[in-house]
C-alpha positions in Angstrom: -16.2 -41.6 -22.3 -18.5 -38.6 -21.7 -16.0 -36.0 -22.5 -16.2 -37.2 -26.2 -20.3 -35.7 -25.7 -19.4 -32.9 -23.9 -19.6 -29.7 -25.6 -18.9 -25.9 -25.7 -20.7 -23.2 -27.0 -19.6 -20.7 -29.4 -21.0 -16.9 -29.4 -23.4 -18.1 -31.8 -25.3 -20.6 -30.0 -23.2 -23.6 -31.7 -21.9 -26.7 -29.8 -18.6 -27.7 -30.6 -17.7 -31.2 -29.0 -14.8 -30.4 -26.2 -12.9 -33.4 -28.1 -11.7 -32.7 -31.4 -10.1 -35.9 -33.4 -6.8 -33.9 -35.3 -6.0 -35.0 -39.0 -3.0 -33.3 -39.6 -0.1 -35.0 -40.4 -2.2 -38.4 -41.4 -2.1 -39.0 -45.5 -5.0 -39.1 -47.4 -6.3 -42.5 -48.8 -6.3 -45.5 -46.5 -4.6 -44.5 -43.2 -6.9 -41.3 -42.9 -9.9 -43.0 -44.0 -9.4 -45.7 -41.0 -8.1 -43.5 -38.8 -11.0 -41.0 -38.5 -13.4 -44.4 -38.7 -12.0 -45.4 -35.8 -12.5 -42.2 -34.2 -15.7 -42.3 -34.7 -16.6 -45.4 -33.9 -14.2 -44.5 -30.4 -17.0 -41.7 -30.1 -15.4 -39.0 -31.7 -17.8 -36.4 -33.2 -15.2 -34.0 -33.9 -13.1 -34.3 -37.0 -10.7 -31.4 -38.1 -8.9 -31.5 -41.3 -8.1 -28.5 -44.1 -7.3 -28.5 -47.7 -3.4 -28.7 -47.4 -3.3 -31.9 -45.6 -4.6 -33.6 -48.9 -6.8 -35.7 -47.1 -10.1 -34.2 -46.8 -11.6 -36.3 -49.8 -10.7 -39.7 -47.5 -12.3 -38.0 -44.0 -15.3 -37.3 -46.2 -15.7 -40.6 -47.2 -15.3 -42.3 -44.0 -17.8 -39.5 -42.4 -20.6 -40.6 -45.0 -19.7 -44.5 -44.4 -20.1 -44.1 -40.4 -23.5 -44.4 -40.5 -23.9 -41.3 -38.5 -26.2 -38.9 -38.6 -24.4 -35.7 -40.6 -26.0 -33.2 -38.2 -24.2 -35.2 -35.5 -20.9 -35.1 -36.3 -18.8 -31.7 -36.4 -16.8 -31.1 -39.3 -13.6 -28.3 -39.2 -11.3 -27.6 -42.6 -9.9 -25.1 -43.4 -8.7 -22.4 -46.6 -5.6 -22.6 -47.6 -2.8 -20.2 -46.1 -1.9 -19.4 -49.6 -4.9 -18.2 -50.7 -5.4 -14.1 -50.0 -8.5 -13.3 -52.1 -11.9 -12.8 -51.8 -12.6 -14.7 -54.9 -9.9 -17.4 -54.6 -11.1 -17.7 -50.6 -14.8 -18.8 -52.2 -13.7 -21.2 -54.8 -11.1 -23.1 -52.5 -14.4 -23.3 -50.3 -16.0 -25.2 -52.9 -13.3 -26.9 -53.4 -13.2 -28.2 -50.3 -17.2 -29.0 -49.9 -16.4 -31.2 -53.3 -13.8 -32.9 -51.7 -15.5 -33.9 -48.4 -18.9 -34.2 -50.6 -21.1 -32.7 -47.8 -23.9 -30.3 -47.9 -22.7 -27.7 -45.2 -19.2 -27.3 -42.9 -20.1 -27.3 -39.7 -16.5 -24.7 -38.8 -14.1 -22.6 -41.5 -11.0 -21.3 -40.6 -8.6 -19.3 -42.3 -4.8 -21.5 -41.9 -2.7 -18.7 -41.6 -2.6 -15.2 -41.5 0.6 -15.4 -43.7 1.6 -17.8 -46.8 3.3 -20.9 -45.1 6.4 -19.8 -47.4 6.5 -16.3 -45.9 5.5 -16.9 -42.0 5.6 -13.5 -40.6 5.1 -11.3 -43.8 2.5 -8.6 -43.7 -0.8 -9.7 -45.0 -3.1 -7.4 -43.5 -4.8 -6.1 -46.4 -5.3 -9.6 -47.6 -6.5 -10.7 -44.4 -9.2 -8.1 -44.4 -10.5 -9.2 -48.3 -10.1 -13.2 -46.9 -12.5 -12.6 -44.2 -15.2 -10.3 -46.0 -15.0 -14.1 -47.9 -15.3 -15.7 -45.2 -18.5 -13.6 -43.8 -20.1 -14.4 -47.4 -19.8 -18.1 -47.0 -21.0 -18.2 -43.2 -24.2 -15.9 -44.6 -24.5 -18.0 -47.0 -25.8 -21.1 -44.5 -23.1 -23.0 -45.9 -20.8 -23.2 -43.0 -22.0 -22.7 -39.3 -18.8 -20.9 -37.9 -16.1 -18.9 -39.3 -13.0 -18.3 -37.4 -8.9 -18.2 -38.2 -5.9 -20.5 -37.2 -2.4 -19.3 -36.0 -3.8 -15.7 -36.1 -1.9 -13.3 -33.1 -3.5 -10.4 -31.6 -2.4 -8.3 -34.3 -3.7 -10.5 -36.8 -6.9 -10.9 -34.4 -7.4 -7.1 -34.2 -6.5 -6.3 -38.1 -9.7 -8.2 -39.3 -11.8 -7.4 -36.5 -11.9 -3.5 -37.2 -13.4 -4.3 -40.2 -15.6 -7.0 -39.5 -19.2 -7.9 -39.3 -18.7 -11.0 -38.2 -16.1 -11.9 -35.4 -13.8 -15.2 -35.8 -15.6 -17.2 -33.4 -12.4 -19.4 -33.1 -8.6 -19.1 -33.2 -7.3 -22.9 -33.6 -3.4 -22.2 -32.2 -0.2 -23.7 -31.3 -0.9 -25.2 -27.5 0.7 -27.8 -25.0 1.7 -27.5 -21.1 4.0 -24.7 -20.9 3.2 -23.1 -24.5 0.2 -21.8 -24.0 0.4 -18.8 -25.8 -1.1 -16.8 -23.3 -1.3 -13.3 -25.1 -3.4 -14.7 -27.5 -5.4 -16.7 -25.9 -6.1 -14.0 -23.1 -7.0 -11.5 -25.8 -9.6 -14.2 -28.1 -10.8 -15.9 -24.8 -11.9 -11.6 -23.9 -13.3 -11.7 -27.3 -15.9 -14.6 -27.0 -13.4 -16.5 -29.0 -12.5 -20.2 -28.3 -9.5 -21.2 -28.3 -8.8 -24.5 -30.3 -5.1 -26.4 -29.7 -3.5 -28.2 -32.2 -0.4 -30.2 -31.2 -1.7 -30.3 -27.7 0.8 -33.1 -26.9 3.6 -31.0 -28.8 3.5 -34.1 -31.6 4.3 -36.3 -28.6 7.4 -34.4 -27.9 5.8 -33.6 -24.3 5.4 -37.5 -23.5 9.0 -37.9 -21.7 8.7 -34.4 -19.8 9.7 -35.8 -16.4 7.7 -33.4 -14.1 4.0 -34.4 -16.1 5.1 -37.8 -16.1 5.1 -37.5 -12.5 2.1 -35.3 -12.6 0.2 -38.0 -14.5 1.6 -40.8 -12.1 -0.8 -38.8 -9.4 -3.5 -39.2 -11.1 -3.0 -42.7 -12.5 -3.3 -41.6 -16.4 -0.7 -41.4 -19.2 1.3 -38.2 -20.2 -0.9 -37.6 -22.8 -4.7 -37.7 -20.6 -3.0 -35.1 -18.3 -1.6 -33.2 -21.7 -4.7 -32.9 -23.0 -7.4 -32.4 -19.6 -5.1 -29.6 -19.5 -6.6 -28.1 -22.2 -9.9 -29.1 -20.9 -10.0 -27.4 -18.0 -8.6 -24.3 -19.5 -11.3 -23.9 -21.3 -9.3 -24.5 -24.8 -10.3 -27.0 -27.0 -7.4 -30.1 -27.7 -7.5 -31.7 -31.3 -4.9 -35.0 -30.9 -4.2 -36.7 -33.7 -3.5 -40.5 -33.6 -3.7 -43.4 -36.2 -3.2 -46.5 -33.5 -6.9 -47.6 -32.4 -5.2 -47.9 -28.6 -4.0 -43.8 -29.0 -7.8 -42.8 -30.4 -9.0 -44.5 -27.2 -6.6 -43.0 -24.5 -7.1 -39.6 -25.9 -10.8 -39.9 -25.3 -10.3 -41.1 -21.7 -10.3 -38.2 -20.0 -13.1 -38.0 -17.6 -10.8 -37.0 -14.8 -10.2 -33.7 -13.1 -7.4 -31.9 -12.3 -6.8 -29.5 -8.6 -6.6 -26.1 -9.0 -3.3 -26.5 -7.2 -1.6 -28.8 -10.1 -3.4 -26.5 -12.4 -1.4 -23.6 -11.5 1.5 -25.5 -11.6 0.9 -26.9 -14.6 0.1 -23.1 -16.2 3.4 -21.6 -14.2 5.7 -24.5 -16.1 8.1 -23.9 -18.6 7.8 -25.3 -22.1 7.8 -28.8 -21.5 9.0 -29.5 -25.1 11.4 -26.9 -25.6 13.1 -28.6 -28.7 9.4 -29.0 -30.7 8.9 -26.7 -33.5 7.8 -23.4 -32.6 5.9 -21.0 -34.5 7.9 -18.4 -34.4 5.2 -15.3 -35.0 3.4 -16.5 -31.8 3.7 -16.4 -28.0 
């Protein structure tokens, strides 16, 4: 399972495993706790998880009872889509560092560039305080990277006028025929990398009958193809899975795709046109 070792590098030097193991969605207490000690014992070393999934407190704990090495593991949460200030940005960080009771974040992200109540109000002005917060805490030494989640160009280009430090990542909505590719043209330009989340459209994409045939080619599952996808994009999948048998097929993707079933792949229409979309994207 190499993939789960392989890395990429963000504009600062920083290696980001090309594997990140997705929390949303799984409560906090026992299931996340054994989920993300599976992972890791799978060969994960990338965990992503953020303040409102109310489970950062159980992948904390099962990162400290691993047995790992901290400096070996890479850690993503993220502030609270909610939160617009530069004061309220740098408490919910502690917050969060109390919760997973580690010394440093190894990534940061902003969750939203608009309250989850009011997706597609206009934050700008908030956006611009949140990430002067943002630059604090990764001057600080207490996180290694900063960046923003569902952010669109616009979002993107509002805090980078102001900026000092650029977002070094954009974790958004992306799965075979959603790729967002506005976005992730324009951050991709930018040095950013792009992160997806839902990269098998919540398994929405699993019945899609042209990647099942796809996958059938290549002797994996719907999923493996869903996610090398990603891979070979460039863009960075997070699945999420509580099953032991799902945390190992998503690592098992030391496979390559042809540049031929690439394009067709990146020419195909949403292949889960009925999963929720975010509707401020595209």
């Amino acid at each position: 399972m190499s993939i789960l070792t392989e890395t990429f590098t963000l504009e600062n030097g920083i290696q980001i495993p090309k594997v990140g193991f997705g929390t949303w969605q799984i409560p906090g207490g026992k299931t996340a706790y054994d989920a993300v000690v599976s992972a890791l014992k799978t060969g994960y070393r990338h965990v992503d998880t953020a303040q409102a999934y109310a489970n950062e407190s159980s992948v904390g704990k099962a990162i400290k009872d691993s047995g790992i090495k901290r400096e070996n593991i890479f850690v993503t949460s993220k502030l609270p889509a909610e939160i617009k200030t530069y004061d309220g940005a740098l408490a919910a960080f502690d917050k969060t560092m109390d919760n997973l009771g580690l010394k440093y974040l190894d990534l940061y992200l902003i969750h939203a560039p608009w309250p989850w109540g009011q997706i597609g109000t206009d934050h700008d002005r908030d956006n611009v305080e949140t990430w002067k917060a943002m630059e604090k805490i990764y001057q600080s030494g207490r996180v290694k990277a900063v960046g923003v989640s569902n952010f669109n160009v616009h979002d993107l280009k509002n805090i980078m006028e102001k900026a000092t430090v650029i977002p070094f990542v954009d974790q958004i909505q992306y799965y075979v025929g959603y790729t967002e590719p506005k976005i992730t043209k324009f951050a991709q330009e930018q040095g950013m990398l792009v992160e997806a989340y839902s990269p098998l459209a919540t398994g929405d994409l699993i019945n899609n009958p042209k990647i099942k045939e796809m996958a059938a080619k290549y002797k994996v599952s719907v999923a493996q193809l869903a996610l090398r996808f990603c891979i070979e994009n460039g863009v960075l999948p997070l699945p999420k899975a509580t099953s032991q048998a799902h945390i190992e097929a998503n690592a098992q993707l030391d496979f390559s795709i042809s540049a031929d079933d690439m394009a067709i792949l990146n020419s195909m229409p949403d292949a889960a046109p009925s999963h929720m979309h975010n509707a401020t994207q595209g």
